[in-house]
DSSP file (Angstrom, degrees, kcal/mol; ACC not computed):
  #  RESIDUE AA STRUCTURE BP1 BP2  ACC     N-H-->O    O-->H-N    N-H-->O    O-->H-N    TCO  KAPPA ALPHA  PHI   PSI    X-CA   Y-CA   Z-CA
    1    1 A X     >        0   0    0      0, 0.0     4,-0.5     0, 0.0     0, 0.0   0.000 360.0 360.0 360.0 -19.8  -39.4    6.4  -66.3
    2    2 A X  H  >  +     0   0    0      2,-0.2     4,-0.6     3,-0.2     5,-0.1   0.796 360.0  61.1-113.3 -22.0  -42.5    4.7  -65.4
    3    3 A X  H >> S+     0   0    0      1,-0.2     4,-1.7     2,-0.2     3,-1.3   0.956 111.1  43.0 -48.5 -57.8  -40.1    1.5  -64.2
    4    4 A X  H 3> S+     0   0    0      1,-0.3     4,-0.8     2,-0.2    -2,-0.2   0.491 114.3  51.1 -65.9 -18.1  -38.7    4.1  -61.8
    5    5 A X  H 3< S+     0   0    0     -4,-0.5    -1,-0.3     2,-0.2    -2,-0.2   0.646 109.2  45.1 -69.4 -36.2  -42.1    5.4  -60.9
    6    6 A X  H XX S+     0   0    0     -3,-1.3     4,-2.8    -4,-0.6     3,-0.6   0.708 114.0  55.4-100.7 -15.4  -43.7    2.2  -60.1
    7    7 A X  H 3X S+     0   0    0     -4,-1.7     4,-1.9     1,-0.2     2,-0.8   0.917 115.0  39.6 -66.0 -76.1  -39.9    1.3  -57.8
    8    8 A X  H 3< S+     0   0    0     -4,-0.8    -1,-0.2     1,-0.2     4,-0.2   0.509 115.2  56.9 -57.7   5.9  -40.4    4.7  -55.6
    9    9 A X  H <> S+     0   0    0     -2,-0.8     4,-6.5    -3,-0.6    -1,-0.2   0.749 111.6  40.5-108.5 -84.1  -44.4    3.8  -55.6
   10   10 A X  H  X S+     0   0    0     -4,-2.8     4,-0.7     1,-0.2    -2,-0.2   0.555 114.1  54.0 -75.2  11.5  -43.6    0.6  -54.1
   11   11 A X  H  X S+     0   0    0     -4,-1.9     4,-2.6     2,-0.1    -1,-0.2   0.781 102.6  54.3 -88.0 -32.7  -41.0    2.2  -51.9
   12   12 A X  H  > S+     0   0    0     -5,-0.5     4,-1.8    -3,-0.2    -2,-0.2   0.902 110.0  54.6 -71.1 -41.0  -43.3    4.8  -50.4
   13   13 A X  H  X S+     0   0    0     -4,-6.5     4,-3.0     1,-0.2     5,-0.2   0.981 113.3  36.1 -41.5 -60.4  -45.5    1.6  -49.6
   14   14 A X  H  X S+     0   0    0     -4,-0.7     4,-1.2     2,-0.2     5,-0.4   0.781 117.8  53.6 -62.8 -27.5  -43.0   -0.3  -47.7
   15   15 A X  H >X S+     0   0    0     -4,-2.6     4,-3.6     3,-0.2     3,-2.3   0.920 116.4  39.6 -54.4 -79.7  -41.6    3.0  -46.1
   16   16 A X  H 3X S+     0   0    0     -4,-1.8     4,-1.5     1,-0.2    -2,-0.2   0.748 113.4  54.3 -37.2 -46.0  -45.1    4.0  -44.9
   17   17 A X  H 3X S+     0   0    0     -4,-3.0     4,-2.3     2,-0.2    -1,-0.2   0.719 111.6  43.4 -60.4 -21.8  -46.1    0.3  -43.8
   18   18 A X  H <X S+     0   0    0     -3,-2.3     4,-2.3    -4,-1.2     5,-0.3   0.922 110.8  59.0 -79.5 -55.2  -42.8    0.0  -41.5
   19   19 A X  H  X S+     0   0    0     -4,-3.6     4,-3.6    -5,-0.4    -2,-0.2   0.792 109.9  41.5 -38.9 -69.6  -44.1    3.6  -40.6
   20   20 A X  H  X S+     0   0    0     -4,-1.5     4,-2.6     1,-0.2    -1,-0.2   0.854 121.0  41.5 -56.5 -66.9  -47.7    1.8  -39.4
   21   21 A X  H  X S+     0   0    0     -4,-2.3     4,-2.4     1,-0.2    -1,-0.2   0.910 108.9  54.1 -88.5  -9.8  -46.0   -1.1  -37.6
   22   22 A X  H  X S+     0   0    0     -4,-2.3     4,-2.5     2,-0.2     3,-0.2   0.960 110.6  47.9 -36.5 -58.0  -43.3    0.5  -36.0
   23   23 A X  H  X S+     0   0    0     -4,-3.6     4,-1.4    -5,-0.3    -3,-0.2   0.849 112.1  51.6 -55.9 -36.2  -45.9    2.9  -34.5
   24   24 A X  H >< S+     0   0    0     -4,-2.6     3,-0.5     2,-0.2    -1,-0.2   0.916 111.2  49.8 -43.2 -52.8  -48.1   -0.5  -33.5
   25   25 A X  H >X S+     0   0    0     -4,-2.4     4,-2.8     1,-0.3     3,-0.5   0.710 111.0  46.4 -91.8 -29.3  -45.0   -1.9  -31.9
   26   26 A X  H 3X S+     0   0    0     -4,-2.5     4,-1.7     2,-0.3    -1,-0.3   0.818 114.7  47.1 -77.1 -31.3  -44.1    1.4  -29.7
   27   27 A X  H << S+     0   0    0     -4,-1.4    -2,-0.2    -3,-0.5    -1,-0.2   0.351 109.6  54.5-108.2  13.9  -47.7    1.8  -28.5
   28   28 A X  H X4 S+     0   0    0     -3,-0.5     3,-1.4     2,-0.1     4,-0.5   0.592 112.3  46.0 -66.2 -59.9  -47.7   -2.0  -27.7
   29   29 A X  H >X S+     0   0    0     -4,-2.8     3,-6.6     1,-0.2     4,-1.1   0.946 107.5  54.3 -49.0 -80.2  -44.5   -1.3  -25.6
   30   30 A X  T 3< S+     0   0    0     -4,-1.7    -1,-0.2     1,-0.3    -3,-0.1   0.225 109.5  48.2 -60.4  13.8  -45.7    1.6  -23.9
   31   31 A X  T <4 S+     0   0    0     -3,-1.4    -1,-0.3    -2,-0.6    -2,-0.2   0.373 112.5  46.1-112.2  18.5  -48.6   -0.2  -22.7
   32   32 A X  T <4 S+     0   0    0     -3,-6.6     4,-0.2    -4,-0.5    -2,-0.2   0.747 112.3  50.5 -94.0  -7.4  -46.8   -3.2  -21.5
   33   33 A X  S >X S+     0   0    0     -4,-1.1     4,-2.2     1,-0.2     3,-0.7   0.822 111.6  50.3 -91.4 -40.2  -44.4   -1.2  -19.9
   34   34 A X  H 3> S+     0   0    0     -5,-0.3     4,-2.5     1,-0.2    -1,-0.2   0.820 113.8  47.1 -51.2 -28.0  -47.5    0.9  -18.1
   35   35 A X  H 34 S+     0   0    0      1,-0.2     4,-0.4     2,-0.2    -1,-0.2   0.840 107.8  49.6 -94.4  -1.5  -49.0   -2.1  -17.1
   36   36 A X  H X> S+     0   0    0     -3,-0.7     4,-1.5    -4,-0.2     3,-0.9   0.790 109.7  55.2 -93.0 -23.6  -45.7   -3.8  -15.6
   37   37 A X  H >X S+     0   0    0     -4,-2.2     4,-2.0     1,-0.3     3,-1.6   0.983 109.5  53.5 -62.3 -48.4  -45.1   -0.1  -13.4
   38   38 A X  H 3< S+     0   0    0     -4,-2.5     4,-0.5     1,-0.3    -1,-0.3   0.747 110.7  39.7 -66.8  -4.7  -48.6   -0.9  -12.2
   39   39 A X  H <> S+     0   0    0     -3,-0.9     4,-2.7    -4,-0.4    -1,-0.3   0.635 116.6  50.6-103.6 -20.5  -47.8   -4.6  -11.0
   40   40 A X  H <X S+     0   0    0     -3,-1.6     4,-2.8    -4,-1.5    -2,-0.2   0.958 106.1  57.8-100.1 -43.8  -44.6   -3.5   -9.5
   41   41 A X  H  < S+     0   0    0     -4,-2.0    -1,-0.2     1,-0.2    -2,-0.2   0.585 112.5  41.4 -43.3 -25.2  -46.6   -0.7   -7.7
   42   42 A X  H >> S+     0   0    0     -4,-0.5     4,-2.2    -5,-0.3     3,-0.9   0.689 105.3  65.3 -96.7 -23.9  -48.7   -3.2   -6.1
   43   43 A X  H 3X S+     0   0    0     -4,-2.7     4,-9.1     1,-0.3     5,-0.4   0.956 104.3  37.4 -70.6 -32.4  -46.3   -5.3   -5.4
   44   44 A X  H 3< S+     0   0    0     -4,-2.8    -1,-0.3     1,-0.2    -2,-0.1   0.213 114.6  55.8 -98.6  50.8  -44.4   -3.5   -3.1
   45   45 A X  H X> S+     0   0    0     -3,-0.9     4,-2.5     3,-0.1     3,-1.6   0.479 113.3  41.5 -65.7 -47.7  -47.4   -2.0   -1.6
   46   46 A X  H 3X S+     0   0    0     -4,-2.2     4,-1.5     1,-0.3     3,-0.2   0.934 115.8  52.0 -75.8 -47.6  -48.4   -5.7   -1.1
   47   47 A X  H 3< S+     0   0    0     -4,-9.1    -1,-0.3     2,-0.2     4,-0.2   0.589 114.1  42.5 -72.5   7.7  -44.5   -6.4    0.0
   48   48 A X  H <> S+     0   0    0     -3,-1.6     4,-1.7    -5,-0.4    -2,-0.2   0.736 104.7  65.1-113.6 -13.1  -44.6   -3.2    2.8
   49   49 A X  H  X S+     0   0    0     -4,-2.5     4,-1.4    -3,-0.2    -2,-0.2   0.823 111.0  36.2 -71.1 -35.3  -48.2   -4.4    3.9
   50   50 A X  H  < S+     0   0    0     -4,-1.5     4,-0.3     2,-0.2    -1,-0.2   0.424 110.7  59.4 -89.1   9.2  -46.3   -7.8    5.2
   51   51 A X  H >> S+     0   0    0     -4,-0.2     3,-4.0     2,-0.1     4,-0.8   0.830 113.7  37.9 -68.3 -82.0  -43.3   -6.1    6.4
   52   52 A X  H 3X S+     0   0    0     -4,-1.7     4,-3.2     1,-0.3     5,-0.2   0.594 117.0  53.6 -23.3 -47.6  -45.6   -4.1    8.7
   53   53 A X  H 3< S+     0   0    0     -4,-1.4     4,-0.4     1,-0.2    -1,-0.3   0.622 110.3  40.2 -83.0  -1.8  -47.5   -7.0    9.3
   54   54 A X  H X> S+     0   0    0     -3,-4.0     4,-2.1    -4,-0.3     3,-2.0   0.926 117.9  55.5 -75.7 -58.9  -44.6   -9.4   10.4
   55   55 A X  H 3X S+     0   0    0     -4,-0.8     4,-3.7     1,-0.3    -2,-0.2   0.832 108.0  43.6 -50.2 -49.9  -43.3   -6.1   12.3
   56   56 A X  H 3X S+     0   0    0     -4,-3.2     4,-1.2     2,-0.2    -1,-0.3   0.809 115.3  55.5 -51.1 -35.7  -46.7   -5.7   14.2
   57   57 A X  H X> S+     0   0    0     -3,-2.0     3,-1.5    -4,-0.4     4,-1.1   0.990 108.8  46.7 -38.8 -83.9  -46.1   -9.8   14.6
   58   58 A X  H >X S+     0   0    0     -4,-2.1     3,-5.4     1,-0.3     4,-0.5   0.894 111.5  50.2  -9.9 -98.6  -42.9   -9.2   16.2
   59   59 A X  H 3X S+     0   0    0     -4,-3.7     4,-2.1     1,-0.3     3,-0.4   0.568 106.1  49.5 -38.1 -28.7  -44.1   -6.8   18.3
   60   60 A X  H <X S+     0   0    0     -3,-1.5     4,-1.7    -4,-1.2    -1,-0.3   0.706 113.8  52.6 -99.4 -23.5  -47.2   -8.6   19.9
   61   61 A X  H <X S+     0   0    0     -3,-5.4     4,-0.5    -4,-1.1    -1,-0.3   0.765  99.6  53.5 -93.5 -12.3  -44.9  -11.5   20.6
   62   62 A X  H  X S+     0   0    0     -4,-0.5     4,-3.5    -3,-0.4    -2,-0.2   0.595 107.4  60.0 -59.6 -52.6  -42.1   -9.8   22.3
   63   63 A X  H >X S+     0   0    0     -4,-2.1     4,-0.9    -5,-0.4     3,-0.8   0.981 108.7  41.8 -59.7 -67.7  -45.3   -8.5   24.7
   64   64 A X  H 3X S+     0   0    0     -4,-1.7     4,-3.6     1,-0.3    -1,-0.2   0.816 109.6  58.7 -39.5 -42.8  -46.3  -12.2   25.6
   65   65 A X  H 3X S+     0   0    0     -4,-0.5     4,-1.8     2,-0.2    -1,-0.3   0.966 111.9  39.1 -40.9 -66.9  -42.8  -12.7   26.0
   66   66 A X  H XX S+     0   0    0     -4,-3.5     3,-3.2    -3,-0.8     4,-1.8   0.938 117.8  45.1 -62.6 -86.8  -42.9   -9.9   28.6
   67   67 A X  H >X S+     0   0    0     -4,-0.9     4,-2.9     1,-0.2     3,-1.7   0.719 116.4  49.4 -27.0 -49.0  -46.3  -10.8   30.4
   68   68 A X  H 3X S+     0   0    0     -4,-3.6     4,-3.0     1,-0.3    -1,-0.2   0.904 113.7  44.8 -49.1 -44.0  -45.2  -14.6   30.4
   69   69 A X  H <X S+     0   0    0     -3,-3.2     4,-1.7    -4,-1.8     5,-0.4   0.798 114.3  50.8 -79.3 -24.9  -41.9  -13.5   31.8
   70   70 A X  H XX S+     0   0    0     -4,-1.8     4,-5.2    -3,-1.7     3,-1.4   0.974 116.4  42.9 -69.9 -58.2  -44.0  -10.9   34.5
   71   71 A X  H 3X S+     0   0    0     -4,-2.9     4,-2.6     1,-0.3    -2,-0.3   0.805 107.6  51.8 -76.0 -17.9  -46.1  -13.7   35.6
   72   72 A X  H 3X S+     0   0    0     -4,-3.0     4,-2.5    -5,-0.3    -1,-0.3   0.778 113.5  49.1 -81.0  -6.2  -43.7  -16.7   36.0
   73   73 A X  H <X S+     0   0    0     -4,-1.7     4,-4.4    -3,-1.4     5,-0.4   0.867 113.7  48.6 -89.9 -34.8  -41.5  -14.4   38.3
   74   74 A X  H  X S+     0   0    0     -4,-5.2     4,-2.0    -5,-0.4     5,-0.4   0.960 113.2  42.0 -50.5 -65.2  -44.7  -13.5   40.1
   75   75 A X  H >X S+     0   0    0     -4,-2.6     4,-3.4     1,-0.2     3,-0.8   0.884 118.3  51.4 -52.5 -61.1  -45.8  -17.0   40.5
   76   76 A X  H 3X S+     0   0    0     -4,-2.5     4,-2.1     1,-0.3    -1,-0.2   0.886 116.2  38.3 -16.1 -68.4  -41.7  -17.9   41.4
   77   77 A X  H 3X S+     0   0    0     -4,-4.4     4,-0.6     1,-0.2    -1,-0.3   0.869 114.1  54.5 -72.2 -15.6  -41.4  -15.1   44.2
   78   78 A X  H <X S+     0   0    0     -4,-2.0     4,-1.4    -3,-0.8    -1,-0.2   0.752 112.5  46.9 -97.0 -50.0  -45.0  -15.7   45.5
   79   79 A X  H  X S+     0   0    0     -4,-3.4     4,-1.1    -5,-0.4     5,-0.3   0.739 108.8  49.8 -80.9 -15.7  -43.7  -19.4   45.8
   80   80 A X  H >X S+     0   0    0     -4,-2.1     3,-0.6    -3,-0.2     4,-0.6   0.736 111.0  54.7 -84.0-102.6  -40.1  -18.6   47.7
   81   81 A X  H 3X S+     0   0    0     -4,-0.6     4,-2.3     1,-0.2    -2,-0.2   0.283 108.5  45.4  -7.9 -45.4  -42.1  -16.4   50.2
   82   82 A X  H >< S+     0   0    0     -4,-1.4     3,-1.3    -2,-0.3    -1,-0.2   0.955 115.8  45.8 -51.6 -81.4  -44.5  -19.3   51.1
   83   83 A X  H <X>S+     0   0    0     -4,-1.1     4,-1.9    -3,-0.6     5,-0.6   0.879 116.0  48.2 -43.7 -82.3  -41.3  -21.8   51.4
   84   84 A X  H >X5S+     0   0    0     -4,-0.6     3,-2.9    -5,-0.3     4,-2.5   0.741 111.1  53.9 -15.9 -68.4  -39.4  -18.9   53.6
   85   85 A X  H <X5S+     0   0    0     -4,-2.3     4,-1.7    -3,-1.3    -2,-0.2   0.633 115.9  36.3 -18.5 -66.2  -42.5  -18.6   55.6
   86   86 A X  H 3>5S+     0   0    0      1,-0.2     4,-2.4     2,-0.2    -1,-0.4   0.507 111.3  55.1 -49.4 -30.8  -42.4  -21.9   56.1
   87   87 A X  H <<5S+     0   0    0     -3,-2.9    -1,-0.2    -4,-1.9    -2,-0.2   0.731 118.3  41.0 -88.2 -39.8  -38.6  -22.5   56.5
   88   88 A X  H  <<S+     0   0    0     -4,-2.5     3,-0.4    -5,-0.6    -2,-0.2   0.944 112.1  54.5 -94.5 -45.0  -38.8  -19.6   59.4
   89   89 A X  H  < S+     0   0    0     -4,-1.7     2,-1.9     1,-0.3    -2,-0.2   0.951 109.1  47.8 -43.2 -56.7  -42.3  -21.0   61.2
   90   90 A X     <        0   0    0     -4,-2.4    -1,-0.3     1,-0.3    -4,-0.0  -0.292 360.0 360.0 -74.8  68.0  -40.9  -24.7   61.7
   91   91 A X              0   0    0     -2,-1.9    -1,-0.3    -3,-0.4    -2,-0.1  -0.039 360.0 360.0-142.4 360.0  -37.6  -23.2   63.2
């Protein structure tokens, strides 16, 4: 009897002590697992702040594109008009 006392004695330890580090080890996950949503929450904030900012990129370079494009056909026809001018004056 008292063999069998001191067995279920030292079961109820080990029970309770799995009890104690299970519970450690779950509330050790579920803050690594909090802290990895928050890095993955910043990252793709941090990855939709350089989409935008490539997109804004994009855009502003596609405008130069255009002015360049405005002003070498200005300078172009501006320079055929002289050359006509000319072309029709010596005649």
């Amino acid at each position: 009897m008292e063999t069998l006392s001191f067995i279920l004695g030292i079961a109820f330890i080990v029970v309770i002590a799995l009890t104690v580090v299970a519970t450690y080890a779950f509330v050790k996950v579920i803050k690594v697992k909090n802290e990895l949503d928050e890095i993955q929450r910043y990252l793709n904030t941090a990855i939709n702040q350089i989409y935008q900012s490539i997109a804004e990129e994009n855009t502003q370079i596609h405008r130069r594109v255009d002015l360049f494009e405005k002003e070498i056909f200005g300078q172009l026809d501006s320079r055929l008009d002289k050359l006509e001018n000319r072309l029709i004056n010596k005649k």
